[in-house]
C-alpha positions in Angstrom: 100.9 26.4 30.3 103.8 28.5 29.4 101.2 32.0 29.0 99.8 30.9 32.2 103.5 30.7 34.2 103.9 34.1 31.7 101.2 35.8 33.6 101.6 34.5 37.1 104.9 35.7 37.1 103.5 39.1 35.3 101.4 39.4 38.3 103.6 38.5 41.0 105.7 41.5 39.8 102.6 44.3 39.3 101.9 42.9 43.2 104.9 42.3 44.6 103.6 39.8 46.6 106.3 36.6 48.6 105.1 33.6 47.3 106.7 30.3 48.2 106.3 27.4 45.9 107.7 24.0 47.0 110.9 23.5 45.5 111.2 19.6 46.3 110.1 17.9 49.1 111.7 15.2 51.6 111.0 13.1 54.0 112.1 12.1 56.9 111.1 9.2 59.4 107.3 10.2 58.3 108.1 14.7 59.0 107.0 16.1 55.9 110.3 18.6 55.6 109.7 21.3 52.3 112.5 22.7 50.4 110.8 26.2 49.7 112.4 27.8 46.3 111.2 31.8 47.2 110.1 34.0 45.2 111.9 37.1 45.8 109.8 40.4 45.2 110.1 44.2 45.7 109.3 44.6 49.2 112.0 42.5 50.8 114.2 45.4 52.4 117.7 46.0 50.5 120.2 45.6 52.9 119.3 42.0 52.8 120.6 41.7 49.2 117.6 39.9 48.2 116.1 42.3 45.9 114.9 40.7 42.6 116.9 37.5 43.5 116.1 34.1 44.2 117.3 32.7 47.4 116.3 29.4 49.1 114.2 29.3 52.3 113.7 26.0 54.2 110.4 25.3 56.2 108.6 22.5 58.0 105.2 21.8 56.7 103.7 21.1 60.0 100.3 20.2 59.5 101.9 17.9 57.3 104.4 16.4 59.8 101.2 15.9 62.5 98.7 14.5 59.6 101.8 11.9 58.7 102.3 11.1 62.3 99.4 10.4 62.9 98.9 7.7 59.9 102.3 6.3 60.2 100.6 4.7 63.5 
């Protein structure tokens, strides 16, 4: 597990791709809400301070918030 996290994050920096992996999730009155901890990389401009830092990012999973809806009737 620990080579595999190794390399993911080994490729995420040879790509710089923004990936977003669910941080923790909550939920509220059946609305799926997602606590998105961001991963950060090279492209993300520099005024924005961001470069090679973590920051935080909320987001609404919202085919998750219709799906729930929908079953909580």
């Amino acid at each position: 597990k620990k080579k595999m996290k190794k390399r993911f994050k080994m490729y995420l920096k040879a790509n710089d791709i923004f990936v977003s992996k669910v941080y923790y999730r909550i939920r509220v009155k059946h609305m799926g809400l997602y606590i998105l901890n961001s991963y950060k990389f090279l492209w993300v401009p520099k005024p924005f301070g961001y470069k090679n830092k973590y920051f935080i990012e909320c987001g609404i999973n919202w085919l998750g918030w219709i799906l729930e809806f929908q079953w909580s009737k």
